[in-house]
VOBA-1610 file (N, C-alpha, C; in pm, whole numbers, padded with zeros to 5 digits, always signed):
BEGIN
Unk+00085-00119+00000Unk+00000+00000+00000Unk+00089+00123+00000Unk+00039+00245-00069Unk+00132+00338-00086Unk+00081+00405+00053Unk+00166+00529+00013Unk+00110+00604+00173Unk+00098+00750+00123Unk-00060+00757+00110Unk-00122+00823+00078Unk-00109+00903-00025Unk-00139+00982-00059Unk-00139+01095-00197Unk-00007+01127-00292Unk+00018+01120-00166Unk+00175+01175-00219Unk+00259+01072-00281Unk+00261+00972-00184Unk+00260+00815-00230Unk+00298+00818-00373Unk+00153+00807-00390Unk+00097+00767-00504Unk+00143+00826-00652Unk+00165+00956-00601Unk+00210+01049-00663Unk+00340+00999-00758Unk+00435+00944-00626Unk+00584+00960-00633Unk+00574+00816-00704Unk+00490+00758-00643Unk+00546+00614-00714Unk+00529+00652-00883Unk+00420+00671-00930Unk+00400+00725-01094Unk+00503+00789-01125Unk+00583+00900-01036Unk+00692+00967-01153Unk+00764+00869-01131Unk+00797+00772-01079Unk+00914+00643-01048Unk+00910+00589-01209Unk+00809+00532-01216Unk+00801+00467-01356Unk+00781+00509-01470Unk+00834+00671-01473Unk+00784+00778-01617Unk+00887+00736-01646Unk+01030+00740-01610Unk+01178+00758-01723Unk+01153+00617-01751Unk+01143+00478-01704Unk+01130+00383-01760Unk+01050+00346-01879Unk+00884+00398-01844Unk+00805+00436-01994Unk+00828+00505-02086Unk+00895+00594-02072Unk+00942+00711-02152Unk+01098+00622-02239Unk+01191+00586-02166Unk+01314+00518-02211Unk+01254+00408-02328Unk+01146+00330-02285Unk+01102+00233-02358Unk+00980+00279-02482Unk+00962+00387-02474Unk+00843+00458-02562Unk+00734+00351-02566Unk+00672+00373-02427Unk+00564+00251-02446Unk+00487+00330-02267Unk+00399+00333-02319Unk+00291+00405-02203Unk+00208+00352-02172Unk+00206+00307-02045Unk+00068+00244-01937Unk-00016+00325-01939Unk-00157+00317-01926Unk-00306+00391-01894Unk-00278+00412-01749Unk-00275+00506-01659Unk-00251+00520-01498Unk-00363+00568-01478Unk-00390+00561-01360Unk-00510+00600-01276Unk-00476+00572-01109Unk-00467+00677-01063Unk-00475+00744-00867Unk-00629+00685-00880Unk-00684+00637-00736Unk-00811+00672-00709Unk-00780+00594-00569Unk-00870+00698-00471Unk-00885+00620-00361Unk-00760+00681-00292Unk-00693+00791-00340Unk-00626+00903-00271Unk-00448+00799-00239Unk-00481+00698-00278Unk-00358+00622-00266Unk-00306+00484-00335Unk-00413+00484-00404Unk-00428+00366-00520Unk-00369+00429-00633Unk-00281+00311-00693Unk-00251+00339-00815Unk-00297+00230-00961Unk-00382+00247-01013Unk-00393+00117-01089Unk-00325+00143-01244Unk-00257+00066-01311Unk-00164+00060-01407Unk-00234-00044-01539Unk-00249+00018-01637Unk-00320-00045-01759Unk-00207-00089-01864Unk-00128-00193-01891Unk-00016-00165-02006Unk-00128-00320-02113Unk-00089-00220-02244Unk-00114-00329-02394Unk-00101-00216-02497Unk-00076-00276-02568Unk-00021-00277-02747Unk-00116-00210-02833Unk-00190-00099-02833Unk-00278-00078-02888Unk-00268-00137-03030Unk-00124-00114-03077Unk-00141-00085-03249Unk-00163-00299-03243Unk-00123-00371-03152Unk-00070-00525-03203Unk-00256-00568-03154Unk-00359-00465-03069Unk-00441-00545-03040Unk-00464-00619-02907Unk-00371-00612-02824Unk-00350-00674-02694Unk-00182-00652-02656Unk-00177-00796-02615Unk-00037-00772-02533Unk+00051-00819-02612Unk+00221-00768-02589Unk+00287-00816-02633Unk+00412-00794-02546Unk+00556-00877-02607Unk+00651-00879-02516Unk+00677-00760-02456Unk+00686-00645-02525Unk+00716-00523-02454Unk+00644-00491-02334Unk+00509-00554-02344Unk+00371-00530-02207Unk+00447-00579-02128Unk+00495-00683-02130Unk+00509-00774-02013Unk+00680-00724-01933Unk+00751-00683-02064Unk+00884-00630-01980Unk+00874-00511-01943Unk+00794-00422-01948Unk+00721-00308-01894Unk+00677-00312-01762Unk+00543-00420-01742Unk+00522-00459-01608Unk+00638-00519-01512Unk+00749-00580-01572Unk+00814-00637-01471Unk+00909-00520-01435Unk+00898-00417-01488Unk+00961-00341-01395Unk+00933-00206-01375Unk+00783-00226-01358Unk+00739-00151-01290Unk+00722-00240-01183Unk+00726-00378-01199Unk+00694-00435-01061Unk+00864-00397-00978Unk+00931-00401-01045Unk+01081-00373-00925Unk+01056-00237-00876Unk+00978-00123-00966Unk+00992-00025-00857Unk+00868+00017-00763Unk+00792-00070-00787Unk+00672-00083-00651Unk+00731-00065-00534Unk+00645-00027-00394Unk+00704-00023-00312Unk+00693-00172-00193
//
């Protein structure tokens, strides 16, 4: 669980230079003042693809 707003905040800019390095952008969404929920897929392929998945895994290393 993040801790609170700010949290939430900080964790999202955590994982911008990584999205940004990889030119590949998750759907984000705050709600619940400390929730962060994270959307990653392939628009142009239709779903997911390898890049989704090496995306998520590290955004999973910089979770808290």
């Amino acid at each position: 669980m993040l801790k609170g707003f700010v949290g939430a905040v900080e964790f999202v800019q955590k994982i911008v230079p990584t999205a940004e390095a990889m030119d590949h952008h998750p759907d984000v969404r705050i709600f619940s003042y400390k929730r962060v929920e994270i959307s990653i897929s392939t628009h142009s392929a239709g779903g997911l693809t390898e890049k989704d998945f090496e995306l998520a895994r590290k955004i999973d290393g910089a979770a808290p």
